[in-house]
Phi, psi and omega in degrees: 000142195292165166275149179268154205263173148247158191266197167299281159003303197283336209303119144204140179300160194290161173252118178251131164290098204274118190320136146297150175322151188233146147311302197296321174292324178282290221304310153243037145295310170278011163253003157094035174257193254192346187237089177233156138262173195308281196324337193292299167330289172316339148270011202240333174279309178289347139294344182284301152348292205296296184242110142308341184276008208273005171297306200297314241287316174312318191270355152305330198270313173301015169269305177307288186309315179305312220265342190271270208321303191307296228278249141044278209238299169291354188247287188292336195086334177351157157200033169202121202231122176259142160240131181235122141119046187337308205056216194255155167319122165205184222267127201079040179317125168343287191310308167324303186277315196251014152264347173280358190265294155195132211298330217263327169336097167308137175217110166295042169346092188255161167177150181259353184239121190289016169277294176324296152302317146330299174328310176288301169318319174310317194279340192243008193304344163252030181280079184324307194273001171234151177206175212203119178247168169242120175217182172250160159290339205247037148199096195289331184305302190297318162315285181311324184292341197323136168315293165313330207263313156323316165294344209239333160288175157214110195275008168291328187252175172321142179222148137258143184246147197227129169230102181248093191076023190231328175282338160303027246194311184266147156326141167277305194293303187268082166026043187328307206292287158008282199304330156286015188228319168287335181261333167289347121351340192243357193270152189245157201291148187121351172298156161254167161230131180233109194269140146218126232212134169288175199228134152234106213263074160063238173266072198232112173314286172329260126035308195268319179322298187290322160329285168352287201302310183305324199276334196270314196291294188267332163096024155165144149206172193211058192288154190225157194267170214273336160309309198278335173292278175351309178314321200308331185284348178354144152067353163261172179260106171300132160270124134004102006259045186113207154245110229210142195297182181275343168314302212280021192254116168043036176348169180229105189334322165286351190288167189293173190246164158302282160003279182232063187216057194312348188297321201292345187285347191268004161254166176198139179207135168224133172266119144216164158228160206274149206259000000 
């Protein structure tokens, strides 16, 4: 019997699936990397609408995270750094910053989206001292039990733990406060916590706008006022100066100012430790 030919008719093009919005992925569309998708790009624009400033508001916030690592590991001594909701690799990285400090820092990566994990695992595959699990925050017990992450932590000593830009993230209904009070329960004293939590700056149009947009584009967000971010450190010991927005935290003399940089008012970051 001839082979059956197919026609035009029969024809149909591939289907491929277009990823739903990412966080991890608009974050970094707004420092100007390279690994998005269209949808990501699209919520990543209608923040741009929304807050024009929110290019500097990002690149503040990896400015903090450095100067929070830079603390940490040159000040505090740390040498075991957990960073939970990591996001995608870019320039200047936790491990980065605090192995140039000293090479021997152990370092930990948690994230829920395998594009983000591929990513990290790629990057860090001939890094002895760093390694990259996949978990959620909003279980923390299950997170913390991780295999990888036990071995490569040793939880007799001080850890810091970095919740960077990951808690606006959680929900009021699944218990953000809880979810800090369980992993700090696992840290042992001498640990740090370092929070850097988006603001909902009373009535401030922006602020609310941008809230907006993350709920409908990703599907949560949660801003919070810098007090109820302050609750999360309860019972810990604040460094200096507290919590606080993010420029004024240990400021960098070239950095950008609050003055005249209203955007900057819409972070709130705060360090302590646990005694």
């Amino acid at each position: 019997m001839p082979e059956q030919q197919q026609t035009t008719a029969d024809w149909q093009p591939a289907v491929f699936e277009t990823p739903t919005p990412n966080i991890a992925r608009v974050y970094d569309y707004l420092l100007g990397g390279k690994d998005n998708y269209a949808p990501d790009r699209a919520v990543a624009q209608r923040i741009e609408q929304t807050l024009p400033e929110v290019h500097l508001g990002v690149k503040a916030q990896r400015a903090v995270l450095r100067r929070v690592v830079r603390h940490l590991v040159g000040e505090a001594g740390l040498r075991q750094l957990l960073d939970i909701g990591s996001g995608l690799p870019t320039a200047d990285n936790v491990h980065q910053i605090a192995q140039a400090i000293d090479p021997a820092t152990k370092v930990v990566y948690v994230d829920n989206d395998p594009v983000v994990l591929a990513h990290a695992r790629a990057l860090l595959a001939d890094n002895r001292e760093t390694v990259v699990v996949a978990g959620d925050l909003r279980n923390p017990a299950e997170l913390l039990a991780d295999e990888r992450l036990r071995e490569h932590l040793d939880f007799g000593q001080p850890v810091g733990l970095l919740l960077c830009g990951i808690l606006h993230y959680v929900l009021d209904e699944e218990e953000p406060a809880r979810v800090v009070r369980e992993l700090v329960a696992e840290l042992p004293s001498g640990s740090y916590v370092f929070i850097h939590h988006l603001l909902a700056a009373g009535d401030d149009a922006e602020a609310a706008a941008t809230e907006a947009v993350l709920r409908q584009g990703v599907g949560r967000a949660q801003f919070r006022t810098i007090g109820q971010v302050a609750e999360f450190l309860e019972g810990l010991e604040l460094v200096d100066p507290g919590v606080v927005t993010v420029s004024e935290w240990h400021p960098e003399e070239d950095g950008p100012k609050l003055g005249e940089n209203p955007v900057l008012r819409l972070a709130a970051v705060g360090v302590a430790r646990k005694p």
